[in-house]
C-alpha positions as CSV (number, residue, x, y, z in Angstrom):
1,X,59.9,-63.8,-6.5
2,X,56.1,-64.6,-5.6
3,X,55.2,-60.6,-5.1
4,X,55.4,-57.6,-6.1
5,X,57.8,-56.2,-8.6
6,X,60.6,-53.9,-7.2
7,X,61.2,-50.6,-9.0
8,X,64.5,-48.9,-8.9
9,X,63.5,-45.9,-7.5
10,X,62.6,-48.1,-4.3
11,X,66.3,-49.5,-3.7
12,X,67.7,-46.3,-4.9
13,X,67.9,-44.8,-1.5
14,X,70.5,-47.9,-0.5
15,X,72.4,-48.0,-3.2
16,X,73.4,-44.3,-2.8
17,X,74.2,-45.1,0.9
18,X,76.3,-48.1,0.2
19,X,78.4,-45.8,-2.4
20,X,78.7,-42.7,-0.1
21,X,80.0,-45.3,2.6
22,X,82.1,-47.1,-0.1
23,X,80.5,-50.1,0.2
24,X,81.1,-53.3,-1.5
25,X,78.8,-56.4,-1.9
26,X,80.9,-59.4,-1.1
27,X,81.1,-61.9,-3.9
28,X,79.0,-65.2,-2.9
29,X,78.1,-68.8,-3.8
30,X,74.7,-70.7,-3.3
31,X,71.2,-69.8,-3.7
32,X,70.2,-66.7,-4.7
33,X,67.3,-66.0,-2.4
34,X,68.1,-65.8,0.9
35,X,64.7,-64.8,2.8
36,X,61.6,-66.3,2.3
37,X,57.9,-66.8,4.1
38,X,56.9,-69.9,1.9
39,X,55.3,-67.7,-0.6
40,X,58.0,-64.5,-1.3
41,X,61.4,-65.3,-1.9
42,X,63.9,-62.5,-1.8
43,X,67.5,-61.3,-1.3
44,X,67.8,-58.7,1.4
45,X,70.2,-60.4,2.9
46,X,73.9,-59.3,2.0
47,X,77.6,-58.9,2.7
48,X,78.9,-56.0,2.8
49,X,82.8,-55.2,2.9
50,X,84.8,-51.5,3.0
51,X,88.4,-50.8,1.8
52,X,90.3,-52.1,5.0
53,X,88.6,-55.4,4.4
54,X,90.2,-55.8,0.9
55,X,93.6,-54.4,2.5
56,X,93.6,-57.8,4.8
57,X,92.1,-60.0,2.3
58,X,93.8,-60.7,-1.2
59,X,90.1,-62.7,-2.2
60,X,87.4,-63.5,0.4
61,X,83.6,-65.0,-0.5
62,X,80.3,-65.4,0.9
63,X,78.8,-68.8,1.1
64,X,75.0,-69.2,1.5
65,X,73.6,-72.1,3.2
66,X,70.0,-73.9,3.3
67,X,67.6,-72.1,5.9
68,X,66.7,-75.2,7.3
69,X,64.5,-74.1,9.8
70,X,64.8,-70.9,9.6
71,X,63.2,-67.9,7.4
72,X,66.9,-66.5,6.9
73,X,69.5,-68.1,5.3
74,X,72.7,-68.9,6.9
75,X,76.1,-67.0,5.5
76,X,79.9,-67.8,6.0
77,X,82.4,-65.8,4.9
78,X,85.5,-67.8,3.1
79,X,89.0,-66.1,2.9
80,X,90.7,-68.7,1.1
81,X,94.5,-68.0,0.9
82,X,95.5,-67.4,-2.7
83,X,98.5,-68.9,-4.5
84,X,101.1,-66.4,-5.0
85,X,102.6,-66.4,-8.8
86,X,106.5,-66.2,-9.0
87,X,107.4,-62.7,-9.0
88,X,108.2,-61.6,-12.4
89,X,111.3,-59.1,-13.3
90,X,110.4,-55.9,-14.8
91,X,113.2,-52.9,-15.8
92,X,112.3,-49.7,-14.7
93,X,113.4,-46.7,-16.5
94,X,114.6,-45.1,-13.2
95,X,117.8,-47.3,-13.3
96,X,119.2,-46.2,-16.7
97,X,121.4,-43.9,-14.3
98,X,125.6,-43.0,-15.0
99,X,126.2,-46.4,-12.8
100,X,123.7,-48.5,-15.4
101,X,126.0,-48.8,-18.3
102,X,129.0,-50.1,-16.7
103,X,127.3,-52.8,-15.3
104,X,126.1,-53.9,-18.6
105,X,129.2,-53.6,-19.9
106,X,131.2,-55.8,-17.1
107,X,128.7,-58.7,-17.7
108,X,128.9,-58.3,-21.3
109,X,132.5,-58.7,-21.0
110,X,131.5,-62.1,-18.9
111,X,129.2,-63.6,-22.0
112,X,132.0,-63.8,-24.1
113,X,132.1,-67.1,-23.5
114,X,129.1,-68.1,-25.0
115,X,128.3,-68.4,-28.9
116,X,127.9,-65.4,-30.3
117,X,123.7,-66.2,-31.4
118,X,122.8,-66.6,-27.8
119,X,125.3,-64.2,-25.8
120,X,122.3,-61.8,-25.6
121,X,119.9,-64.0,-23.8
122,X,122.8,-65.1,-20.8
123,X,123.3,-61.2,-20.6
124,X,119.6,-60.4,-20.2
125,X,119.4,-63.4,-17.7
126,X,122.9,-62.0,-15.9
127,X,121.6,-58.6,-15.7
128,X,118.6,-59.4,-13.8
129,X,119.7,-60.0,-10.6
130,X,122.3,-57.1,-11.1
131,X,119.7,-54.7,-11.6
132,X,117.7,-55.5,-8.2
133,X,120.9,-54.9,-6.2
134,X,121.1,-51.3,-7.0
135,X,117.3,-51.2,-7.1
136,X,116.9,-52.2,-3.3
137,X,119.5,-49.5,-2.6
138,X,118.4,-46.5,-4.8
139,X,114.8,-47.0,-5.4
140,X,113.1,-49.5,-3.7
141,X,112.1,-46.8,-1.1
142,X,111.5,-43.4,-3.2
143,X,108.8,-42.2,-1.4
144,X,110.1,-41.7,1.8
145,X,113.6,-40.4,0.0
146,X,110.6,-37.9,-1.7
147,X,109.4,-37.2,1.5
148,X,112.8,-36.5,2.8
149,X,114.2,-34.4,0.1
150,X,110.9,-32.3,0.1
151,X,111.8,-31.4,4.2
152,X,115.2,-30.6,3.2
153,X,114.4,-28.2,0.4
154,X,112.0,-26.8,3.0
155,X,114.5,-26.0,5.5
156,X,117.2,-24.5,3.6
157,X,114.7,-22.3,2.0
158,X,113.6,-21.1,5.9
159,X,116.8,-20.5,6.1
160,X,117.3,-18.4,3.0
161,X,114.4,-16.2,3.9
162,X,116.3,-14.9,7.3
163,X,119.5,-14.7,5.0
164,X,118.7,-13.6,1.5
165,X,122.3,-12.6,0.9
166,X,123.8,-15.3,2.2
167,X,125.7,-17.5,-1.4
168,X,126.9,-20.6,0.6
169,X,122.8,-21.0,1.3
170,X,122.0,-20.0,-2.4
171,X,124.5,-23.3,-3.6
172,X,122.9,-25.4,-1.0
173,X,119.4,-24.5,-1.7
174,X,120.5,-25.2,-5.5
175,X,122.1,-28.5,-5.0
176,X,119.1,-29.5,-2.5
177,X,116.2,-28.4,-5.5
178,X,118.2,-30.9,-8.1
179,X,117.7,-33.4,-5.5
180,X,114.6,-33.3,-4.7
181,X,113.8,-33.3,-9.0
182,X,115.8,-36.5,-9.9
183,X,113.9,-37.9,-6.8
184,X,110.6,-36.8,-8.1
185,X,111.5,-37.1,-11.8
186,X,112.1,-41.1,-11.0
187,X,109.0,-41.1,-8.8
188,X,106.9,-40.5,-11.6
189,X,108.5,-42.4,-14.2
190,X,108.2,-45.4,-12.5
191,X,104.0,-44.3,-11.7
192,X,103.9,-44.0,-15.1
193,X,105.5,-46.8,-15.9
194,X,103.9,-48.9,-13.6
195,X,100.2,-48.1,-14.5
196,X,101.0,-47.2,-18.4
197,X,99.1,-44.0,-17.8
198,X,98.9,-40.7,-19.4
199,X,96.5,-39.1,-16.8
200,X,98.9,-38.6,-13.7
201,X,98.1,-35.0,-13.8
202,X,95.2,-36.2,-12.8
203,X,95.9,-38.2,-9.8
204,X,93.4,-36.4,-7.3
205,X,90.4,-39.3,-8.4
206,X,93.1,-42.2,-7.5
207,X,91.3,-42.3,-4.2
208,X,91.3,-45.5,-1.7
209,X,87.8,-46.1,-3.2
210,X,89.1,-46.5,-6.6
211,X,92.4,-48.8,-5.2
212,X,89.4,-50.6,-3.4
213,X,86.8,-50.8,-6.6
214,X,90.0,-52.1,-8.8
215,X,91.1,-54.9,-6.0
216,X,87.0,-55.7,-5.8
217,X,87.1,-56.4,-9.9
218,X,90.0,-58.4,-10.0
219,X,88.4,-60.8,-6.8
220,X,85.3,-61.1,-9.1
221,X,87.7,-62.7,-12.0
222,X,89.0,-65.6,-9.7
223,X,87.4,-69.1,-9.6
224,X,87.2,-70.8,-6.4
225,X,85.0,-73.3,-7.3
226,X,84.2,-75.4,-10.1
227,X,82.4,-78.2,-11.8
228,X,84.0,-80.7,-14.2
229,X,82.5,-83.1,-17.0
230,X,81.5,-85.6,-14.6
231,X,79.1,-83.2,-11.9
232,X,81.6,-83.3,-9.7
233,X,82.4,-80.2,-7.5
234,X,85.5,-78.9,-6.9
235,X,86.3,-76.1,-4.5
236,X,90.0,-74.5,-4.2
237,X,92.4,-72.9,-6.3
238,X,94.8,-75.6,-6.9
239,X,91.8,-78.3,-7.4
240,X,90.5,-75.5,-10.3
241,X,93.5,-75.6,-11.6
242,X,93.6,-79.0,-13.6
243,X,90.1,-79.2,-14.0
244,X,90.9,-75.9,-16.3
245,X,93.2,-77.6,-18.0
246,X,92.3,-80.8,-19.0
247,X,88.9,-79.5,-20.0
248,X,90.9,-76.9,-22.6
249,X,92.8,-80.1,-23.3
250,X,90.1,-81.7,-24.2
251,X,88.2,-78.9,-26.1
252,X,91.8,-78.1,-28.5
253,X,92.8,-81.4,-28.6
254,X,96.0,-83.0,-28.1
255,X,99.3,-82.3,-30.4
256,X,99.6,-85.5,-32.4
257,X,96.3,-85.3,-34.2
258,X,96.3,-85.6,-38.0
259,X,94.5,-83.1,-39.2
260,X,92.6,-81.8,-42.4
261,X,95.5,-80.2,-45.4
262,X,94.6,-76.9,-45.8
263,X,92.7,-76.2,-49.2
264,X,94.3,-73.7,-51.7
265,X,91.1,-72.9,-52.9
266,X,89.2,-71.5,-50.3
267,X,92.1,-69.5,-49.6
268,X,92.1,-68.1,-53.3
269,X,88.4,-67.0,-52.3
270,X,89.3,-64.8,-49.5
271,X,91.7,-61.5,-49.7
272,X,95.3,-62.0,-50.7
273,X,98.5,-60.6,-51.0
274,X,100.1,-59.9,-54.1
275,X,103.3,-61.0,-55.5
276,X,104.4,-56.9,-54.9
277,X,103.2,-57.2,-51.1
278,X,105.1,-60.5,-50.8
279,X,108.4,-59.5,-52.2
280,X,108.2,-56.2,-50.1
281,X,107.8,-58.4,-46.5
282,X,110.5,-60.8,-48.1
283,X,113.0,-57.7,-48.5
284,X,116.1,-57.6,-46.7
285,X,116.3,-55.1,-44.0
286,X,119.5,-53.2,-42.8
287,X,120.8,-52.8,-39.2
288,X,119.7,-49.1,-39.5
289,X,115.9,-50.3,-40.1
290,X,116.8,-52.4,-36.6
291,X,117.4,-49.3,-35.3
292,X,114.8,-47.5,-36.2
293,X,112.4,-50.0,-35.2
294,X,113.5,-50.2,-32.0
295,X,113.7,-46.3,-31.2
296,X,110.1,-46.1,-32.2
297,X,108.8,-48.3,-29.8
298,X,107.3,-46.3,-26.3
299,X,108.6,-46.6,-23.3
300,X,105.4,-47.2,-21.3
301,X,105.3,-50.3,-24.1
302,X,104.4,-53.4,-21.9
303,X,107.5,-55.2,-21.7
304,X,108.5,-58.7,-22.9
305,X,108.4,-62.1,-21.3
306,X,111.6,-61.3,-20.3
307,X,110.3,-58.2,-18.5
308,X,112.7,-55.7,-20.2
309,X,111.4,-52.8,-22.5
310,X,112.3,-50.8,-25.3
311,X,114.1,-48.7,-23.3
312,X,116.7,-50.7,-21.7
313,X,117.7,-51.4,-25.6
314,X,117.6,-47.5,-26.3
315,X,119.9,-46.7,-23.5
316,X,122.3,-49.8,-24.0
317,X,122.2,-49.6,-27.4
318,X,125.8,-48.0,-27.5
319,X,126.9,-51.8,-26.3
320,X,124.4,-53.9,-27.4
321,X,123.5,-52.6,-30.7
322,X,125.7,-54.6,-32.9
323,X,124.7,-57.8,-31.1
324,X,121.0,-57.2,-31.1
325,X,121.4,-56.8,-34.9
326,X,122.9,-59.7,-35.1
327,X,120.6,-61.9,-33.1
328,X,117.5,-60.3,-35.5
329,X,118.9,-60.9,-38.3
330,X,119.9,-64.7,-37.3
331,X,115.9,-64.9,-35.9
332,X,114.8,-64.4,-39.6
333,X,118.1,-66.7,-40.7
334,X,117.0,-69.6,-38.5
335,X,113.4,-68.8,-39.3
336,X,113.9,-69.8,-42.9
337,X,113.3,-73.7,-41.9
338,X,110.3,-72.8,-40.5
339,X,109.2,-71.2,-43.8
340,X,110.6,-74.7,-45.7
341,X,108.5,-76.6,-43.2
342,X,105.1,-74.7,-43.3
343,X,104.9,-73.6,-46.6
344,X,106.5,-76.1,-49.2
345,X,106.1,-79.2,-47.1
346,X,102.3,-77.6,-46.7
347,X,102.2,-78.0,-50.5
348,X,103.9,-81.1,-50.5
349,X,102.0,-82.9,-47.7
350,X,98.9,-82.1,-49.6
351,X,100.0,-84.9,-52.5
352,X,102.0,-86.8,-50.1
353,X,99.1,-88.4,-48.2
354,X,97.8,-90.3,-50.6
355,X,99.8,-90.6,-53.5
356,X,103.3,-92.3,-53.9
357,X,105.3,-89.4,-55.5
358,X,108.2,-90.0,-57.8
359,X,111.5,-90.1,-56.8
360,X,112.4,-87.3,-59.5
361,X,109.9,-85.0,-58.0
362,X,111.3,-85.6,-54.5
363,X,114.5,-84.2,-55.9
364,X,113.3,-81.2,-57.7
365,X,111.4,-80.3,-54.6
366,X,114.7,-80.9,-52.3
367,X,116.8,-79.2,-54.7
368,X,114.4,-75.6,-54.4
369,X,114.5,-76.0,-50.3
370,X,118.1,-76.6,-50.7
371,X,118.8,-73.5,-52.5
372,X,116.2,-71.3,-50.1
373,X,118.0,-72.6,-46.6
374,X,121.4,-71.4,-47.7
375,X,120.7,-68.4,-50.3
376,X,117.2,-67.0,-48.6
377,X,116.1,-66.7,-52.1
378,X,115.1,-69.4,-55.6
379,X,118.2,-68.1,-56.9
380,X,121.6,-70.4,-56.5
381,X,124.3,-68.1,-54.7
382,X,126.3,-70.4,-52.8
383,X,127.7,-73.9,-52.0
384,X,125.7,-76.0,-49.2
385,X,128.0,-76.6,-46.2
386,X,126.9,-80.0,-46.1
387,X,125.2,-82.8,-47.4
388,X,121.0,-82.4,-47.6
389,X,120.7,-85.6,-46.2
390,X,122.1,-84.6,-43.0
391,X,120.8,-81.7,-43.0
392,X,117.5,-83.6,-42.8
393,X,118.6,-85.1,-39.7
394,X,116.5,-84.9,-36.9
395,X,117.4,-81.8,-34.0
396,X,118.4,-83.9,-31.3
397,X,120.9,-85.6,-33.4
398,X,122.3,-82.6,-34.9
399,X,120.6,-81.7,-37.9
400,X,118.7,-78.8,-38.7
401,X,115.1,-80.6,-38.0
402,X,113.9,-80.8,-41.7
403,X,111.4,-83.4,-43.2
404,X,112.7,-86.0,-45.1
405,X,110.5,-86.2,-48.2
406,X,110.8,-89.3,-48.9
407,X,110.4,-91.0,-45.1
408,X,107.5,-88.3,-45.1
409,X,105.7,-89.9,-48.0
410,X,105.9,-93.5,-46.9
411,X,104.7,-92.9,-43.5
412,X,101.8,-91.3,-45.0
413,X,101.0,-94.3,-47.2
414,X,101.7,-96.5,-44.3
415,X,98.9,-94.6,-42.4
416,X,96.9,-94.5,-45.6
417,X,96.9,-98.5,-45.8
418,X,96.2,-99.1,-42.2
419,X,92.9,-96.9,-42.6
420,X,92.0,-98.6,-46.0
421,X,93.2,-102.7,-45.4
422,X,93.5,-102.5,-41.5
423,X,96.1,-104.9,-41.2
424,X,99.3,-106.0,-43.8
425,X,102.6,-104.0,-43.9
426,X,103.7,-101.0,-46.2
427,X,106.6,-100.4,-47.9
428,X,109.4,-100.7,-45.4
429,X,106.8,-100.8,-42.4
430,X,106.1,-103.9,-40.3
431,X,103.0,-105.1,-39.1
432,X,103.4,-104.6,-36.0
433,X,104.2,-100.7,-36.3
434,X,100.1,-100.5,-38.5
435,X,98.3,-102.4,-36.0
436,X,99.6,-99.6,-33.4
437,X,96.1,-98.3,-32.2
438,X,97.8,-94.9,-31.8
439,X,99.5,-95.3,-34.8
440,X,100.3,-91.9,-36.5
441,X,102.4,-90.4,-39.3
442,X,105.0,-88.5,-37.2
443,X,105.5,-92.4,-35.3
444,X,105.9,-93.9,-38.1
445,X,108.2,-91.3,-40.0
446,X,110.6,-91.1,-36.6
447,X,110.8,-95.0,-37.0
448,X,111.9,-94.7,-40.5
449,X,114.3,-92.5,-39.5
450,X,116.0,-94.1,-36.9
451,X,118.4,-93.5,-34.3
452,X,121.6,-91.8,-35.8
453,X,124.9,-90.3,-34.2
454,X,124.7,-87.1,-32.6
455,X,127.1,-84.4,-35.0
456,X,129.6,-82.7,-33.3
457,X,130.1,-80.2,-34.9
458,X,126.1,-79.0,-35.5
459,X,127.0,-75.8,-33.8
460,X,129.4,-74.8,-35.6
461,X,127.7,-75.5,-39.0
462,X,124.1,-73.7,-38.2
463,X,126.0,-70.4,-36.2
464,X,126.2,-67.7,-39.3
465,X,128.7,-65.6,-38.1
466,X,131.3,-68.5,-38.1
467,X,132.4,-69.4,-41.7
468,X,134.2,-72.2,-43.1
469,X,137.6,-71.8,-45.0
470,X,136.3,-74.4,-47.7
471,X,132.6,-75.9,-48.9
472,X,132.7,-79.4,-49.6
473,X,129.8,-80.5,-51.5
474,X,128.8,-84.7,-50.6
């Protein structure tokens, strides 16, 4: 700044010498300029870091100070030490091996304890720390058991060369080659696995460089420093942390805040499904489309949150195929309150904010979610197991978490009257609950609902695969 401009083909001699030497600028903080003779200001000088640097430091910075008295500016170089995430689990498909299945079958045999909807997720949490034993055995180390194979299929094929004829050679040369495969077959499974690649063939560019250039990107993603609403500075990773947060709290706002009913009609102008596309994702599926599903999924498939992939399900599903079945098809069972709570009481809510509804419509409305939880469809197929008003009960007291219509509606009138009259009770509400500041509906419709015994036997009722010898109807 203040002279002449710089053209590339002036710095292109450096750059080409920093890239041959496989250099790397070091990321820094502070003023950009870091010469200057009171009229030109301009950066020539710079940190530069190789790849054993970035082997030593996880995320290291350059911090550029005033140059007081000085025409240069003064640098420090920060390694700050990084907080190290909890280690996550991850399957690997090297340990579907002859010695996998039975230990999925002896803790199977060990969930049987548990109710039959959530015996898959205590066997996935068994299983992890079964798998890592026989992985720090077999295959924490497969490079050097690579390396090792490799010498032994080298010797025994020196050895075959002085004694072509010799058959106990020929079977040990044989044995030693399918060694050396499985080793290298599980080698680059888990590569592939590892890096979700296709192009392993093509492993000569995977120099240090590149390991360096990828290690160089992710540093240039962290944030070490940071300043908040208020101008304040903060520098550190745990101090970045909750400035993060709150500011994302602030900018999506917190859980509890009432907020605009969606309008039907600007979702009639947009694309929609028809009533065919709706009935076809409404279709019941069969454990064979389960199947099918789940076979068509790739192995180099990123895993779950629970760090296991499609192919521990393909291998175990000999075992586990009748309960994973199960456990989808009481995900889209249980899921069916979720559908009664988004979509009618959607429609519902839209009226119930600011109109008193009838008591008969309450019912008609109650009697179509009543018939949808138990049947899946508008059609009547069976008894309810209990009563709708307990089934209205809230979750931590046993029921099955639904809204009570009619609660609903008067805590929504009660909020309406506080905005409109700012003081004076509702129907059923006192005075002192609508001069709450914080006042909102989901307060006041938990306060109309009250505190009620905790059911015993919840569990039993909402678990589908356990059916009662009689319906009683209350």
């Amino acid at each position: 700044m203040g002279g002449n401009d710089i053209h590339d083909f002036e710095i292109r001699p450096f750059a080409d010498c920093a890239s041959a030497c496989e250099l790397q600028e070091l990321r820094y903080l502070g003023p950009c300029f870091t010469w200057t003779n009171k009229t030109i200001w301009s950066r020539i000088d710079r940190v530069f870091t190789n790849a054993l640097w970035y082997g030593l430091f996880e995320y290291s910075q350059t911090r550029y100070l005033p140059n007081s008295l000085s025409d240069h500016t003064s640098m420090i170089i920060e390694t700050p030490a990084c907080p190290k995430p909890h280690r996550m689990f991850h399957f690997y498909d090297t340990w579907t091996k002859p010695a996998f299945l039975p230990i999925v079958k002896a803790q199977l045999e060990a969930c049987h304890q548990y109710q039959h909807g959530h015996q898959l997720r205590h066997l996935l949490n068994r299983l992890r720390s079964e798998l890592l034993q026989p992985n720090r055995n077999k295959f924490v180390d497969l490079k050097s058991q690579q390396i090792l194979a490799k010498q032994a299929l080298d010797a025994i094929q020196l050895q075959l060369l002085e004694a072509p004829l010799n058959l106990d050679l020929k079977q040990e040369k044989a044995l030693r080659r399918d060694h050396y495969i499985r080793i290298t077959s599980s080698a680059l499974n888990l590569i592939k696995q590892q890096s979700k690649a296709e192009w392993i063939s093509q492993g000569n560019d995977c120099t240090k460089y590149f390991f360096v250039k990828m290690k160089h990107r992710k540093a240039e993603t962290f944030v070490y420093a940071i300043n908040d609403d208020q101008g304040q500075h903060h520098t550190s990773f745990y101090k970045v942390a909750p400035v993060l947060h709150q500011y994302y709290h602030k900018l999506l706002g917190p859980s509890n805040v009432d907020r605009t009913p969606i309008n039907p009609q600007a979702i009639q102008m947009g694309t929609s499904l028809t009533v065919e596309s709706q009935l076809q994702l409404c279709k019941p599926f069969s454990e064979k489309d389960i199947k099918d599903a789940t076979f068509s999924i790739s192995n180099l498939k990123s895993p779950g949150p629970d760090g296991y992939n499609s192919s521990f399900f393909k291998t175990t599903w000999p075992l586990l195929g009748g309960l994973i079945c199960h456990t989808v098809h009481r995900f889209f069972y249980t899921r069916r309150a979720q559908l009664l709570n988004s979509v009618i009481f959607g429609m519902y809510n839209y009226w119930a904010i600011i109109f008193i509804l009838p008591q008969e419509v309450i019912n008609q409305i109650n009697q179509i979610r009543k018939i949808f939880l138990w049947s899946g469809t508008a059609d009547y197929k069976r008894t309810p197991y209990i009563s709708w008003s307990t089934t209205c009960t809230l979750k931590k007291f046993g029921g099955f978490g639904l809204k009570n219509l009619a609660a609903w509606n008067k805590a929504c009138i009660a909020k309406l009257v506080k905005d409109i009259l700012k003081h004076g009770p509702a129907n059923q509400m006192s005075p002192a609950r609508l001069e709450e500041r914080d006042y909102t509906v989901k307060k006041g419709y938990l306060w109309l609902m009250g505190d009620q015994t905790n059911k015993p036997w919840s569990i039993l009722i909402w678990s589908r695969t356990i059916i009662p010898r009689h319906s009683f109807t209350a």
